[in-house]
C-alpha positions as CSV (number, residue, x, y, z in Angstrom):
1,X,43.8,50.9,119.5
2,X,41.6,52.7,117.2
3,X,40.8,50.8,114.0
4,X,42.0,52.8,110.5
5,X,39.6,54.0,108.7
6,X,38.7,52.3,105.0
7,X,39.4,53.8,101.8
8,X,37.0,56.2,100.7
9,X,35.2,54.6,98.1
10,X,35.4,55.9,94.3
11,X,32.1,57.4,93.4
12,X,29.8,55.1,92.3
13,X,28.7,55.3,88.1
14,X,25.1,56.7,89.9
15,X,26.9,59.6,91.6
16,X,28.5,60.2,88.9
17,X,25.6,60.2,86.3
18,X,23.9,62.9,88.5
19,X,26.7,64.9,88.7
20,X,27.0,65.3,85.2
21,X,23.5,65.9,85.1
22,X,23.8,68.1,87.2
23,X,26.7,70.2,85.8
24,X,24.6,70.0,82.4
25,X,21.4,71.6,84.2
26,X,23.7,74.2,85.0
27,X,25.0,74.8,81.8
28,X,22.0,74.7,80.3
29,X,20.3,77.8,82.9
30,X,23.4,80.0,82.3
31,X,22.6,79.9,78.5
32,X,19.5,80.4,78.4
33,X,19.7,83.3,80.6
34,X,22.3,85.0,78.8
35,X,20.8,84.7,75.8
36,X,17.2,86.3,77.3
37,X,18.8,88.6,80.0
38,X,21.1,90.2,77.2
39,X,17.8,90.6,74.5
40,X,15.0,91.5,77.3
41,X,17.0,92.5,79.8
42,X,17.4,91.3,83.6
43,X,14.2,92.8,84.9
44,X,12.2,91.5,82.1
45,X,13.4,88.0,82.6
46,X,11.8,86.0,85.0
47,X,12.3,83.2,86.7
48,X,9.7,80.9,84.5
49,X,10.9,82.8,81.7
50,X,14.4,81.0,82.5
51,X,12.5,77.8,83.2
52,X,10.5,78.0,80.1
53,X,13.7,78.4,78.0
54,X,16.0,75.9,79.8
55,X,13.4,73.0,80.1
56,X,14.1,72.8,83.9
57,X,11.6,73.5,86.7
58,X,12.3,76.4,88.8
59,X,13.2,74.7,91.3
60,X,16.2,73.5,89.9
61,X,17.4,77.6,88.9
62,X,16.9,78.4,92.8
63,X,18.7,74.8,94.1
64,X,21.8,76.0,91.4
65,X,21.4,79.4,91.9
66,X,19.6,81.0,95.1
67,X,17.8,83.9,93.4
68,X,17.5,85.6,89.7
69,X,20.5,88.1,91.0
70,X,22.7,84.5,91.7
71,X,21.9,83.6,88.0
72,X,23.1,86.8,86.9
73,X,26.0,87.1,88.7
74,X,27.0,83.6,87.4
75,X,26.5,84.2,84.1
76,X,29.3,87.2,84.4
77,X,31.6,85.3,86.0
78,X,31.2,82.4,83.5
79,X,31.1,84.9,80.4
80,X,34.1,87.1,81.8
81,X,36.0,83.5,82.4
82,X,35.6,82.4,78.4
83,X,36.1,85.6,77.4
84,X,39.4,86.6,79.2
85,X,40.8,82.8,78.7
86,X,40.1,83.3,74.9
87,X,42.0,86.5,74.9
88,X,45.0,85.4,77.1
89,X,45.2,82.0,75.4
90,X,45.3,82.6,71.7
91,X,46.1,86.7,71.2
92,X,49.8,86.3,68.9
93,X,51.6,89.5,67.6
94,X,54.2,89.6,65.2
95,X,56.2,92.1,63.1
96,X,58.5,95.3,64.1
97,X,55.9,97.9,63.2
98,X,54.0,99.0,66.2
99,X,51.1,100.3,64.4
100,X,50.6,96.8,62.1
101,X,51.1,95.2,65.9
102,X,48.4,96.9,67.1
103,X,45.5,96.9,64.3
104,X,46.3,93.0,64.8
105,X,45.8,93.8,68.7
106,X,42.8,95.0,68.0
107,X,41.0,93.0,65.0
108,X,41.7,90.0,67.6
109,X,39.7,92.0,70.0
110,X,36.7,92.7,68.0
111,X,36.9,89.0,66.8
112,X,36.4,87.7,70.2
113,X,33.9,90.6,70.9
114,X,32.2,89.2,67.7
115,X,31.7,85.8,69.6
116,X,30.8,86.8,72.4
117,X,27.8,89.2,71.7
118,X,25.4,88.1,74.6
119,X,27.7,88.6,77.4
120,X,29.2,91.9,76.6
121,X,25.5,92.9,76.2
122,X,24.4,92.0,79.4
123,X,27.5,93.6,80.4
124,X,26.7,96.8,78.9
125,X,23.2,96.7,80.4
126,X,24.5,95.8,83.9
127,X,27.6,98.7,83.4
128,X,25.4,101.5,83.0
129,X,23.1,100.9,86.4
130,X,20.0,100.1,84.1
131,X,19.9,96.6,84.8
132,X,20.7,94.5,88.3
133,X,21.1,95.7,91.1
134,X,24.0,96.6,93.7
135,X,24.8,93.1,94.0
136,X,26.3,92.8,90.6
137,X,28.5,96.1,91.1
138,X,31.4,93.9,92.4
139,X,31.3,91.4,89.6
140,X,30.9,94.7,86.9
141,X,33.8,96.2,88.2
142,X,35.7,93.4,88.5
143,X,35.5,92.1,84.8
144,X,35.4,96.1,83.3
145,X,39.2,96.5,85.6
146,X,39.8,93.0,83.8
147,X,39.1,94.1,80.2
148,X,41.0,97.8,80.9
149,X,44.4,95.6,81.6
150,X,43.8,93.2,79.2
151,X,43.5,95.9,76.2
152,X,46.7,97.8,78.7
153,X,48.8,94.2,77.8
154,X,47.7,94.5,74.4
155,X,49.0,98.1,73.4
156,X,52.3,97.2,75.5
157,X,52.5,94.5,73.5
158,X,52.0,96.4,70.2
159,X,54.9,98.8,71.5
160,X,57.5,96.5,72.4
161,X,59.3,97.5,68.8
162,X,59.7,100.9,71.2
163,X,61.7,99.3,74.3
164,X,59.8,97.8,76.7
165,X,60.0,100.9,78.8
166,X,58.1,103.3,76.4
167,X,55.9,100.3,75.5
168,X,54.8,100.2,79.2
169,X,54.3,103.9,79.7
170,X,52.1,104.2,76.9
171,X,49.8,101.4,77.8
172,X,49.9,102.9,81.3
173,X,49.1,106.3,79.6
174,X,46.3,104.9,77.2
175,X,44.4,102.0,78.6
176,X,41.4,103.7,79.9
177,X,41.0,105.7,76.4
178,X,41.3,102.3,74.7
179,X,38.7,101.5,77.0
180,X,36.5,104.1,76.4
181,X,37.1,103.7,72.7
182,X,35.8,100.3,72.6
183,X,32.8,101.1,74.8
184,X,31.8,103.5,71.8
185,X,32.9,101.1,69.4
186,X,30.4,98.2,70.9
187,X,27.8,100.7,71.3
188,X,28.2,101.5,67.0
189,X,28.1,98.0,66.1
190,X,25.1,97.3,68.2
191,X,23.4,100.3,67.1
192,X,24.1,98.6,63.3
193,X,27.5,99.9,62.3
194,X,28.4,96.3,61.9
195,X,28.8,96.4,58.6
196,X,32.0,99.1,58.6
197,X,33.5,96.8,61.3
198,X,37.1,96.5,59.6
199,X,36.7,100.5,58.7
200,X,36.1,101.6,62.4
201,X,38.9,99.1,63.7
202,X,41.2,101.1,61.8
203,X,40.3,104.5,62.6
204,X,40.1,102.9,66.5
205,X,43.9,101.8,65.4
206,X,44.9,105.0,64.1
207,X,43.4,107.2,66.7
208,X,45.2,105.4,70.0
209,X,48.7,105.1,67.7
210,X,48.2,109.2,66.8
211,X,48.3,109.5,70.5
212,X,51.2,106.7,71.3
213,X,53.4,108.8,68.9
214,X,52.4,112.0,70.4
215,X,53.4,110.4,74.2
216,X,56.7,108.9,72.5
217,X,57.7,112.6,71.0
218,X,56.5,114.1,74.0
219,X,59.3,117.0,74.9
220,X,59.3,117.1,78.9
221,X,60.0,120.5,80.6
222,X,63.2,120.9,82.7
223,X,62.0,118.9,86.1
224,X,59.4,117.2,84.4
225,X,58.7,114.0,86.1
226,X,56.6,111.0,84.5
């Protein structure tokens, strides 16, 4: 008869010390190469650059990592994580006046766009083609589809006031120009338009709402289908 086999022992304090360590090392690679990847740039970033900022050998970037391209791809993964969690976890609207909902739907936005400069920089490099490669295409695409339905939730939200029927539609209608909107919004405060933040919120704010009226008063011809 077979003998059972013992408990798997816990981990000893050791193991657990290193893995720590180890989760620290980590830690420590992905922010030093998002801080230099989104200021240089990926190809200007080098391997003992990263080393050289982190403190760690390069050896220990290729036993995380595999390659400069598996650094990058982690740090959008880890940046797209935070920044989607923040959004999800803490965005609150209140009030019965869809266009106060969504100025507050979008001043929360640009708040956690404020903290989160690095990342959406690299993101913007990595976006338009001049940084990377095609193996970061997937990860792009997948965090860009993320942020379009995430800014979707947001207007639906701001339009519930509506019905949640016409609140839907319009976030269906307008969350690739919201989008867009914000891609030329980044782009201004990067380019040092920081300073009229609040300002160019509003006129964000009051340009999608100008078109959410026009979609709610929208007069449909005889066999018009939505």
């Amino acid at each position: 008869m077979a003998r059972p086999r013992p408990a798997s022992p816990a981990a000893s304090p050791a193991r657990t010390r290193r893995l720590a360590q180890g989760e620290r090392s980590r830690e420590e690679i992905l922010d030093a190469a998002e801080l230099l990847m989104s200021t240089k740039g990926y190809a200007a970033t080098s391997m003992s650059n990263l080393a050289h900022a982190s403190g760690l050998p390069p050896s220990s970037i290729y036993w995380h990592f595999g390659s400069k391209r598996g650094v990058v791809g982690a740090v959008m993964e880890r940046g797209a994580r935070r920044f989607f969690e923040q959004i999800t976890r803490q965005l609150q609207v209140t009030g019965e006046d869809p266009r106060q909902r969504l100025g507050a739907v979008l001043s929360f936005s640009d708040q956690v766009i404020g903290e989160h400069p690095q990342f959406l920089r690299l993101f913007m490099l990595l976006l338009l083609g001049s940084e990377g490669g095609h193996d970061q295409d997937e990860v792009v695409s997948r965090v860009r589809a993320e942020g379009r339905q995430h800014l979707a939730d947001g207007i639906r939200l701001a339009y519930l006031p509506w019905g949640d029927e016409l609140a839907a539609h319009i976030a269906g209608q307008l969350g690739d120009v919201a989008l867009a909107l914000f891609d030329g919004y980044f782009i201004a405060t990067e380019a040092g338009a920081g300073a009229a933040r609040g300002r160019l919120i509003e006129q964000l704010a009051s340009a999608i709402h100008a078109l959410a009226v026009g979609i709610r008063d929208f007069q449909p011809p005889p066999g018009y289908r939505r």
